[in-house]
C-alpha positions in Angstrom: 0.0 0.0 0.0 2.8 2.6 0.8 4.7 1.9 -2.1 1.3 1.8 -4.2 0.8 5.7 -2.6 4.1 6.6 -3.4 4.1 5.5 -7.0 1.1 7.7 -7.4 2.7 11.2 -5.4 5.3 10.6 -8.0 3.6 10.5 -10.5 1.1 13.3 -9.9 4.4 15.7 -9.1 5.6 14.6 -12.4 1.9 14.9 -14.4 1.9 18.7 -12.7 6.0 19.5 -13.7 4.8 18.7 -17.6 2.1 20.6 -17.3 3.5 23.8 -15.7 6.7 23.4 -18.5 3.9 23.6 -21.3 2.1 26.4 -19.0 5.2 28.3 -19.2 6.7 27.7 -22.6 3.1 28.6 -24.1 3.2 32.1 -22.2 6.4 32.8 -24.0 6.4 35.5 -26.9 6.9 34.2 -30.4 9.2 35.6 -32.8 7.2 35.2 -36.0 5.5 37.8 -37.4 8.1 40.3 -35.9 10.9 42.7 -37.1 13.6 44.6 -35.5 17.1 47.0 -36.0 20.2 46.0 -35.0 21.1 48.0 -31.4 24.2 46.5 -30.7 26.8 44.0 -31.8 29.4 43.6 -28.4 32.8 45.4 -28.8 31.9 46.6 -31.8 30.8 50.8 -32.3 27.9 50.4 -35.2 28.5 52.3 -38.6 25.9 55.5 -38.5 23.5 54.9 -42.0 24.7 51.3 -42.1 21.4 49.8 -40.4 20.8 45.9 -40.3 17.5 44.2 -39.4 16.1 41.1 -38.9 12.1 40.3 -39.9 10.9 36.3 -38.8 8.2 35.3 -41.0 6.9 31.2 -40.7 10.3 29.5 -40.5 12.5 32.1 -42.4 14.9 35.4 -41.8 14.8 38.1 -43.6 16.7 41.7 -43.5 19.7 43.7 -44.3 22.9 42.9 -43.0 23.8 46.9 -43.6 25.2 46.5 -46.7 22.9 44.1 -48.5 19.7 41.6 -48.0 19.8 38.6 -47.0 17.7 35.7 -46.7 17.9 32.6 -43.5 16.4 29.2 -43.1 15.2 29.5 -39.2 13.9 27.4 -36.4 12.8 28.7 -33.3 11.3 27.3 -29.7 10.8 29.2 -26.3 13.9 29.7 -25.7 16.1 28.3 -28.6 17.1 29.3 -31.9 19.0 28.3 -35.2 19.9 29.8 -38.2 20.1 28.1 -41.2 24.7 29.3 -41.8 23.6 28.7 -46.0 22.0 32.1 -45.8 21.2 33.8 -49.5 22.0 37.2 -49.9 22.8 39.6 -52.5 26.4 41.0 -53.5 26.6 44.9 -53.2 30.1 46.3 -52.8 30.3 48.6 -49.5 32.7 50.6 -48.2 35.3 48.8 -45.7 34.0 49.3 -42.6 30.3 48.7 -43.2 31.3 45.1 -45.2 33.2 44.3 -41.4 29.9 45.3 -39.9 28.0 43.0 -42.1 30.1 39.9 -42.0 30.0 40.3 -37.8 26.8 40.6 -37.9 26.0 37.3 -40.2 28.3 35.6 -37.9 26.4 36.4 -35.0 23.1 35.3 -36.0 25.7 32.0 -37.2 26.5 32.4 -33.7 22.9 32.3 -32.1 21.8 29.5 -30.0 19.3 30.9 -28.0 17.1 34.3 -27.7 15.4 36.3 -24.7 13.4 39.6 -24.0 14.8 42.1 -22.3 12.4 44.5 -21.8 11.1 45.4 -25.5 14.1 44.6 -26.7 15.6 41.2 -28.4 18.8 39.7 -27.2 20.6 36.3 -29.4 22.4 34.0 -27.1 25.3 31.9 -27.6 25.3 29.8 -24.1 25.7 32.8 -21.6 27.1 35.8 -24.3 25.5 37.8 -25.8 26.0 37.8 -29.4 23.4 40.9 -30.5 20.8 43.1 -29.3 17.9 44.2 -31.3 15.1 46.9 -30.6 12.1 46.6 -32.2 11.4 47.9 -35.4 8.8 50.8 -36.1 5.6 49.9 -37.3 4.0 53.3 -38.5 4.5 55.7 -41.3 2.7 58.6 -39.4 5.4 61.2 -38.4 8.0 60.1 -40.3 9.9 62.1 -43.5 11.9 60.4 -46.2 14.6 61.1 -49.1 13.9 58.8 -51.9 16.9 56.4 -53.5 15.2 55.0 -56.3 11.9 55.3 -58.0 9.9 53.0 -60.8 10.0 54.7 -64.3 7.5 52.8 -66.1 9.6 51.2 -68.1 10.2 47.8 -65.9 13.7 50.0 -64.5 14.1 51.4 -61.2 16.1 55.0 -61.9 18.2 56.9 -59.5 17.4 60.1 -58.7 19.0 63.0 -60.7 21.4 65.0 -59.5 20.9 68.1 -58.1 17.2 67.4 -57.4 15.6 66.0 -54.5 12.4 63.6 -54.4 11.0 63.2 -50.6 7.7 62.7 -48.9 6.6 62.8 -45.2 3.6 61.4 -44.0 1.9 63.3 -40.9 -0.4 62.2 -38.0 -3.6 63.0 -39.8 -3.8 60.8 -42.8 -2.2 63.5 -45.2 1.3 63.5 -47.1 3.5 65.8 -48.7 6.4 66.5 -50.3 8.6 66.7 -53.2 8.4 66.0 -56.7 11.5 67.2 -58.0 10.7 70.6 -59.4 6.9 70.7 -57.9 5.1 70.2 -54.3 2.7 67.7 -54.0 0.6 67.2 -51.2 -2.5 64.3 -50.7 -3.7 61.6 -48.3 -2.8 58.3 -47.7 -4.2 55.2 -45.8 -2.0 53.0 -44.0 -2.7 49.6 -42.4 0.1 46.6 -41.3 1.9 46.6 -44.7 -1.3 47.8 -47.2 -0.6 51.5 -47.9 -2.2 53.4 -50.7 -2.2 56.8 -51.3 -5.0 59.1 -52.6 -4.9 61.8 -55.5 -2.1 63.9 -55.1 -2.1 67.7 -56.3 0.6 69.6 -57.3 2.2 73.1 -58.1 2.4 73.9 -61.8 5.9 75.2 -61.6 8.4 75.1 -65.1 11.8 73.7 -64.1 13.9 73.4 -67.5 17.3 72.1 -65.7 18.8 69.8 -65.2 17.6 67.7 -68.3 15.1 65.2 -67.8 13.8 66.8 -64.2 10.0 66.9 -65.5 10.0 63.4 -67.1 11.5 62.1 -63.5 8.9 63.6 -61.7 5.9 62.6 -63.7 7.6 59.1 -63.3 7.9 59.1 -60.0 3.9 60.6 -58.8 2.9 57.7 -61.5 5.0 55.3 -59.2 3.6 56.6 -55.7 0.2 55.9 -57.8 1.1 51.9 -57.6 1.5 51.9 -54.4 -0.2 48.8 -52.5 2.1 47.9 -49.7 5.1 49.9 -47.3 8.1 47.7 -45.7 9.9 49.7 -42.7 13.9 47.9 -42.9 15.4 50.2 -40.3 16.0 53.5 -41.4 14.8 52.1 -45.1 11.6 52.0 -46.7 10.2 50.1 -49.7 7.2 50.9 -51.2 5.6 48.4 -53.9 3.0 47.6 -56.6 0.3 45.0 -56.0 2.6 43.0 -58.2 5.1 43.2 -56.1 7.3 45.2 -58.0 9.4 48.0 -56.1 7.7 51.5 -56.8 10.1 53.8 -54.6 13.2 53.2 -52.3 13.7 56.0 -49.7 15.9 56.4 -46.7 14.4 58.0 -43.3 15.8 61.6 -42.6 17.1 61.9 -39.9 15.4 64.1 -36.7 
């Protein structure tokens, strides 16, 4: 009879240890569906304008490393986590010091065993070191400005911007954008929810800019691009904006405060 009893306290203590380890793994956060900017990258002083992310969707990694994307095989748990070290990326030259950046920071995510909140911000783990911190990344447009990189021309092309003009937007509390064309002002409304952004009609000023050459075409191109517009991805201090298709309509960088 005793040993009978104490069979079944065992047993009950172990029946109640599963069920608070389930209890407490299922109150921990989940990674997927997040994104977040590289804060810091131990005994190493980040380049300024050389901003890497990291985005979990299902069982991938996406981001920029700083100086280009890249693309990870991932599998996460509670506590654990594994990046796939056959990662796909693109091949941009960058200067010195940001491509230094960029290779530490692919080999800590290499490096990554295990992950932890710290506050509102995202620590990777390799046993007891911490390998890099991440802060989460901003979710709205509203209040924010931007210089634009790179814009669709019609033409299946993404152009630079000329030289000597500027193309820029910023997008204020209230639901209304403006900015700059090139040679005119535009100013409008947009709607933004999660990643679907469209904006509505934009008016402009009927200034004449003759110089530099090809400043008129470029901005007709380029309010025919913001015209496509179906979704907004926030990569740090970047934004892509794209067509329903998927095709990039306009690159910008944030300005800074």
């Amino acid at each position: 009879m005793k040993r009978t009893f104490v069979r079944c306290a065992m047993t009950g203590i172990a029946a109640l240890l599963v069920a608070a380890g389930t209890l407490v793994a299922s109150d921990q956060p989940s990674l997927k569906g997040t994104g977040w900017v590289l804060s810091g990258l131990p005994g190493r002083t980040l380049v300024a304008e050389a901003t890497a992310t990291i985005r979990f969707e299902a069982d991938r990694a996406h981001g920029t490393d700083g100086c280009n994307q890249y693309s990870s095989g991932v599998t996460t748990s509670a506590a654990a986590i594994r990046f796939d070290p056959k990662a796909a990326s693109t091949k941009m030259a960058c200067p010195q010091d940001v491509s230094d950046q960029a290779s530490a920071f692919l080999v800590a995510l290499a490096r990554a065993k295990a992950w932890r909140m710290e506050g509102r911000n995202l620590e990777l783990l390799d046993g007891a070191v911490v390998v890099a911190r991440f802060e989460p990344q901003a979710k709205t447009l509203a209040g924010t400005a931007w210089s634009v990189t790179g814009y669709n021309n019609g033409k299946q092309a993404v152009a630079s911007v000329l030289l000597d003009t500027t193309l820029g937007f910023a997008f204020a509390d209230d639901g209304k954008v403006a900015g700059s064309a090139g040679c005119n002002r535009f100013t409008g409304t947009f709607t933004s929810k999660g990643e679907a952004l469209s904006f509505g009609p934009l008016a402009t000023t009927r200034k004449a800019c003759p110089k530099p050459e090809g400043i008129l075409e470029q901005e007709q191109q380029f309010l025919a691009a913001l015209g496509t517009v179906a979704t907004a991805r926030l990569e740090g201090d970047r934004l892509e904006l794209r067509a329903k298709d998927g095709a990039l309509a306009v690159s910008a960088r944030k300005n800074s405060q």
